[in-house]
ZAVEX-191847 format. One record per residue (C-alpha): residue in one letter; x, y, z. Coordinates in pm, whole numbers, plus 50000, padded with zeros to 5 digits. Example, Ala and Ser with C-alpha at 12.3 -4.5 7.8 and 13.67 -1.06 7.14 Angstrom:
2
a512304955050780s513674989450714
end
This chain:
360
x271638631093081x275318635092919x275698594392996x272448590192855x273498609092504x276978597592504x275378559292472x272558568592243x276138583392014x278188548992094x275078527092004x274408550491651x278798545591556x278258510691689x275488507591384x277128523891122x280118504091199x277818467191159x276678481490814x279538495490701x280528461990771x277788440690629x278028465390311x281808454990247x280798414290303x278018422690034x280308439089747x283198415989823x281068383889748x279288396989474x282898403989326x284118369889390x280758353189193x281738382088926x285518370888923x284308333188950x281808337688601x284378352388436x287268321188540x284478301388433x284618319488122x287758316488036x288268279488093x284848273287887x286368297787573x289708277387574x287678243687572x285638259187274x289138265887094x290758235187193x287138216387081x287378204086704x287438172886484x291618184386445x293338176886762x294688208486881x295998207487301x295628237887478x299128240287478x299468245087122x296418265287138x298678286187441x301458288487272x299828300386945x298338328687077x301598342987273x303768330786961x301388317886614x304868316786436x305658282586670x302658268986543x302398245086192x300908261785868x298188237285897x297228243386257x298138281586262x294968283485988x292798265386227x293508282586544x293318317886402x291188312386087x288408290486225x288648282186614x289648313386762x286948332786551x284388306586600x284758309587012x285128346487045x282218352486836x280368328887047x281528353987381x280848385387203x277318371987082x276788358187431x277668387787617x275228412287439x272298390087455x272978384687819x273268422487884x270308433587654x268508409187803x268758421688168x268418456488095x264738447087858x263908423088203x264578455888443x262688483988221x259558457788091x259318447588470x258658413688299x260968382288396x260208364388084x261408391387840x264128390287635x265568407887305x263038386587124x260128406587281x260078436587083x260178412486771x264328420886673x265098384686618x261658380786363x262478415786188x265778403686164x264868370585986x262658391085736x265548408585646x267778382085595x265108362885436x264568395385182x267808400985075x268588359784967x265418353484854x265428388784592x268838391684638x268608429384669x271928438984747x274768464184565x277178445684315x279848454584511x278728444584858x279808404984962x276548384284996x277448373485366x277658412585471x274818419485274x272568398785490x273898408785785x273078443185666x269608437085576x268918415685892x270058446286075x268338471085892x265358456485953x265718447786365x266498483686382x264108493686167x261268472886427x262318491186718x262168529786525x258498518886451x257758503886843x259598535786937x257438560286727x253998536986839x254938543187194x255668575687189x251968585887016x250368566387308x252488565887557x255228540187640x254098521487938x255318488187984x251928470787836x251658498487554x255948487787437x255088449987532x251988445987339x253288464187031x256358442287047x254078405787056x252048423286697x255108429086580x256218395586607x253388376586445x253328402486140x257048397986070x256348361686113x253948361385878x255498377185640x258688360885650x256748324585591x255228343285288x258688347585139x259688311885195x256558306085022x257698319184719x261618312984731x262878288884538x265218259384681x268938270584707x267348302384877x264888282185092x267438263485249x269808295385256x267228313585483x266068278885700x269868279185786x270088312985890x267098311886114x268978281686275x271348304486403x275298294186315x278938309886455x280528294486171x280008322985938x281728342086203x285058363886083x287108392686246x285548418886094x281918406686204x283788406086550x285158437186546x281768450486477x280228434486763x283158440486966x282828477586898x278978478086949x278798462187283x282438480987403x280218515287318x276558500287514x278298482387815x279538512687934x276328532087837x274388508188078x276548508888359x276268549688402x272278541388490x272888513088712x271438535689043x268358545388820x267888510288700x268268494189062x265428521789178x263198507688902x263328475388991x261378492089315x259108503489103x257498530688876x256548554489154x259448543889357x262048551189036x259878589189005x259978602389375x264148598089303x263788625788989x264208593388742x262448602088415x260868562888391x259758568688021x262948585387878x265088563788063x262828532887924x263298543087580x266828552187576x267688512887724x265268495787469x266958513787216x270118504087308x268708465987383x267558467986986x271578478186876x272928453587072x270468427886993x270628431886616x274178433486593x274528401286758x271818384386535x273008400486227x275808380386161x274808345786353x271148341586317x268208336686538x269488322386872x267058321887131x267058315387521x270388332987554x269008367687657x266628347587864x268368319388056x271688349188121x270088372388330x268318347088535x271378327288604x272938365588733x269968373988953x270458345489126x273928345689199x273998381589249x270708396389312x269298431989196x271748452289224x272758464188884x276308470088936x276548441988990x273678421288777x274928439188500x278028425088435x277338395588579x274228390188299x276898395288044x279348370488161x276448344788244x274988346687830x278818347387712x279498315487906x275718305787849x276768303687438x280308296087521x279328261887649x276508259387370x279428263187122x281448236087293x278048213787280x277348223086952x280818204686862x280428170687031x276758162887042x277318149086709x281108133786647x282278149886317x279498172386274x279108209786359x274998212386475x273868248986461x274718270586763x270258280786794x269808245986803x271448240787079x270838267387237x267368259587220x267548223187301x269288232087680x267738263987725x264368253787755x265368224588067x267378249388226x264948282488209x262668251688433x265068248188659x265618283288726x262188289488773x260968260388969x264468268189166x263298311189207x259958296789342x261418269389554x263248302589696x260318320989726
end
């Protein structure tokens, strides 16, 4: 009988041991495909800087960030006054789309949603589109803040109102989605009632914006987003364990002690911040938020520690190369970041669907 239990013990260690095992394989390849996206990264942000109608090697580009005093007078201003701004922008927007995307994916329980959903991207455009079109702004405030301002504002203001909806009858994922798709065709409406009535300068001031463009971008509007998405990232990561558990869901998520509602309206608030931030100060740029987090479920599955992150790094390299593109699809001319964005999002979203069902 002793033999007997002493085997039954060896066989139970024996187990643990294989997972404990097969636990470490899992975390230490999900770190290398984290460490990989962010390599990636890296090499894509330097070949946005180095990217240009001025020549400017990465060398130069090297050495002028150690040492900007070895650098010309002429090239210094384009490295630090127009590339380098330019590409980090282009990371910073990247990285909050990709991570508000994920989180609005994992609460909606919807693998088609995105910032967009709750309408932040069309509430923004009404309040860009408000404050050139009646210029309503302070004397003192600069017209390019001023629109980021508004455009914020009013994505903000779009999620308070889906917020208050949702809480009067009750925020399931249908009740949050379904006030988010009115939303959108309202603000629609009403910003193609504005351009309507704007005159010309402002009509092609607010078709620009809606195009979505990094080369408004300047360190201040960096440090802004830089701030914003320093103060959510962290934010997202401490629910990570309760997010995972949703993904199981609703009723799974509850018999842990997860409040599913709370904790839904607390990460689409925080999806709205980041959101808005991002497309304050660039403009509408779409598929970002979308094509990110697919691109990190793929590589790195459900886990949120891990899918997390990795949806960051994914949009960040996502509009990182989009940048680049942006650039050199047409020799001398800088397209509009949305454009692009748009143009190769849609053929790659196909793939990584038709690849997810291939899986399947």
């Amino acid at each position: 009988m002793s033999l007997f239990r002493n085997e039954i013990a060896q066989a139970a260690v024996s187990s643990e041991d294989a997972l404990s095992r097969q636990y470490a394989r899992f975390t230490v390849v999900r770190v290398a495909i984290l460490l990989g996206l962010a390599v990636a990264l890296v090499l894509s942000f330097l070949t946005d800087v180095a990217t240009g109608t001025s020549s400017l090697a990465v060398s130069d580009i090297l050495r002028g960030l150690i040492n900007p005093d070895v650098l010309g007078k002429a090239q210094a201003v384009i490295l630090w006054d127009v590339r380098l701004p330019y590409a980090v922008m282009a990371v910073l927007v990247g990285a909050a789309l990709g991570l508000a995307g994920a989180e609005m994916q994992t609460v909606l329980n919807n693998a088609l949603a995105s910032p967009f959903t709750l309408g932040v991207s069309a509430a923004a455009m009404l309040g860009a589109s408000v404050v050139i079109v009646f210029n309503v702004l302070p004397a003192w405030l600069n017209q390019n803040y001023g629109v980021a301002l508004g455009a914020f504002v009013f994505a903000v203001g779009s999620t308070m109102l889906i917020h208050a909806l949702s809480r009067v009858y009750g925020a399931t994922v249908d009740t949050v989605v379904l006030f988010g798709i009115a939303m959108v065709f309202v603000l629609n409406a009403l910003v193609a009632l504005i351009q309507f009535v704007a005159d010309a300068d402002a009509l092609q001031q607010v078709v620009f914006w809606n195009m979505g463009s990094l080369t408004r971008a300047t360190w201040g509007k960096i440090a802004i987003v830089a701030g914003v998405l320093a103060v959510c990232l962290p934010l997202s990561m401490m629910h990570v364990w309760a997010m995972t558990a949703l993904r199981g869901g609703e009723d799974h998520a509850r018999s842990f002690g997860i409040p599913v509602e709370r904790l839904r309206l607390l990460v689409m608030l925080r999806v709205s911040l980041l959101a808005a931030v991002a497309v304050c100060f660039v403009g509408t740029i779409g598929f970002v938020g979308l094509v990110g987090p697919h691109i990190s479920r793929l590589a790195l599955g459900e886990d949120h520690r891990f899918y997390l992150p990795g949806s960051a790094l994914a949009g960040a390299l996502v509009l990182s190369l989009a940048s680049i593109a942006s650039k050199l699809l047409v020799p001398g001319l800088i397209l509009p970041v949305g454009i692009v964005t748009s143009l190769v999002g849609i053929p790659l979203f196909m793939v990584l669907i038709l690849t997810q069902r291939r899986g399947a």
